[in-house]
C-alpha positions as MATLAB code, in Angstrom:
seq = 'XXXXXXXXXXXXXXXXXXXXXXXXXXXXXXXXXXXXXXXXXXXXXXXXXXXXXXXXXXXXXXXXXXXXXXXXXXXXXXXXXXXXXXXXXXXXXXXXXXXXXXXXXXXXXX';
ca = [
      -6.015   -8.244  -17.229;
      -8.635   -8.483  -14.468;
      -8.706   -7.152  -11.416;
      -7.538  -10.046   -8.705;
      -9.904  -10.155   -5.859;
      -8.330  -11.219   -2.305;
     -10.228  -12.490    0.734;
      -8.604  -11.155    4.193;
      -6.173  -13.971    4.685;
      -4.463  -13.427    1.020;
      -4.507   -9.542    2.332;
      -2.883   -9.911    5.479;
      -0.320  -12.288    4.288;
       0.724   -9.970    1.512;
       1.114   -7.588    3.971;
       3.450   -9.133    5.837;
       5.329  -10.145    3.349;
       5.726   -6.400    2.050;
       6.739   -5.829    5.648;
      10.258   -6.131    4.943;
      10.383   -4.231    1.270;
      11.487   -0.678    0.627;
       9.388    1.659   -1.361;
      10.440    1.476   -5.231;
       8.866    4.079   -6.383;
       8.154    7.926   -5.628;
       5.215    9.838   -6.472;
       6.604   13.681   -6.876;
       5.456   16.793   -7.942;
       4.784   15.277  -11.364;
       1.764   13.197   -9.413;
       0.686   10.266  -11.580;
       1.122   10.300  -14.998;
       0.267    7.810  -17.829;
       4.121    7.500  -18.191;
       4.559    6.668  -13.902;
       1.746    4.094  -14.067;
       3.210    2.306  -17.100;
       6.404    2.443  -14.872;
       4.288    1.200  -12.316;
       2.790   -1.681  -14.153;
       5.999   -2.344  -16.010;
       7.180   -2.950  -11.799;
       4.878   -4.547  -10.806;
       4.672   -7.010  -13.514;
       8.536   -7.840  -12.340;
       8.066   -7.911   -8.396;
       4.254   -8.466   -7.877;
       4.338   -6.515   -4.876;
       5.620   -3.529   -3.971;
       5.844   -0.383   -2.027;
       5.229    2.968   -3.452;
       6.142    6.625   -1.460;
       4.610    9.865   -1.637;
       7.157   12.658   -1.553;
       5.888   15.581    0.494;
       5.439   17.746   -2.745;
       3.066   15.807   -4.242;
       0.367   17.186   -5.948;
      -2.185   13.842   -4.876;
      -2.647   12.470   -1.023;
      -2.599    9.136   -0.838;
      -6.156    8.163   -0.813;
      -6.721    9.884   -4.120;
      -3.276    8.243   -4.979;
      -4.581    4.668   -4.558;
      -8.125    5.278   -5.990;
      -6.575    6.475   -8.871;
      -4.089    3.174   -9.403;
      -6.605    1.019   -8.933;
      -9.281    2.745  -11.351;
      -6.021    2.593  -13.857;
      -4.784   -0.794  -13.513;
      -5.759   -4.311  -12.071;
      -3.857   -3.896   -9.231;
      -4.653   -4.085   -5.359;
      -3.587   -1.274   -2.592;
      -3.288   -3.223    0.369;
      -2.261   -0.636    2.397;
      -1.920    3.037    3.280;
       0.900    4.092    6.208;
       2.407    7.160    6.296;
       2.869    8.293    2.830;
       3.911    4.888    1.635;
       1.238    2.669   -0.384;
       1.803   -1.398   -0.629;
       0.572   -2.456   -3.995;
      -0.134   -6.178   -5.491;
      -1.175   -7.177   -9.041;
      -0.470  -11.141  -10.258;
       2.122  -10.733  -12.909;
       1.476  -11.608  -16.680;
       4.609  -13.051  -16.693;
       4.197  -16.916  -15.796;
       8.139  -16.426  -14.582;
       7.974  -13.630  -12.416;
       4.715  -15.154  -10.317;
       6.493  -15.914   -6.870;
       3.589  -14.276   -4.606;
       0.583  -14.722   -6.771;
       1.277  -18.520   -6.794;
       1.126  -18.378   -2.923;
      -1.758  -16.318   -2.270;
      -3.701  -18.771   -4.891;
      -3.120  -21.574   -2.516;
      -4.521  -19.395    0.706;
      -7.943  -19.579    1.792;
     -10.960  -18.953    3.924;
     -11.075  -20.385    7.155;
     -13.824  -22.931    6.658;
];
């Protein structure tokens, strides 16, 4: 699957509407493994979007945390806070695409 490209508008509303969500998954002192971003995929796939938290004993910082999900799989770091990453990839799952069938229907300001 391709990675989904957003304009600024898509990003921002995806934002806020990760506003409200609690992080899903950790990152420990395993760091990313091909096992955690099959979990990861496996989650996102499900939910769309989601948060993801860096425990304080992990072996990655969050920069090198979202370079390396988004080299991995087609999926989109929105955003870095604290040590909590907000992730989006459009589902392969026809049935599970609530946000991607939104952010489709957003668009540049013409």
């Amino acid at each position: 699957m391709k990675k989904q490209e957003l304009n600024n508008q898509q990003k921002k509303w995806l934002k806020s509407m990760a506003h409200s969500l609690r992080p899903l998954i950790q990152i420990g002192k395993q760091g990313i493994t091909e096992i955690w971003l099959q979990q990861l995929e496996k989650a996102l796939n499900k939910r769309e979007l989601l948060k993801v938290s860096l425990l304080p004993n992990a072996p990655v910082t969050k920069s090198q945390a979202a370079e390396l999900i988004e080299t991995k799989l087609p999926a989109n770091v929105l955003q870095k806070i604290g040590h909590v990453l907000v992730i989006y990839q459009r589902s392969k799952d026809k049935e599970n695409r609530y946000f991607s069938e939104k952010v489709k229907h957003l668009s540049v300001k013409e």
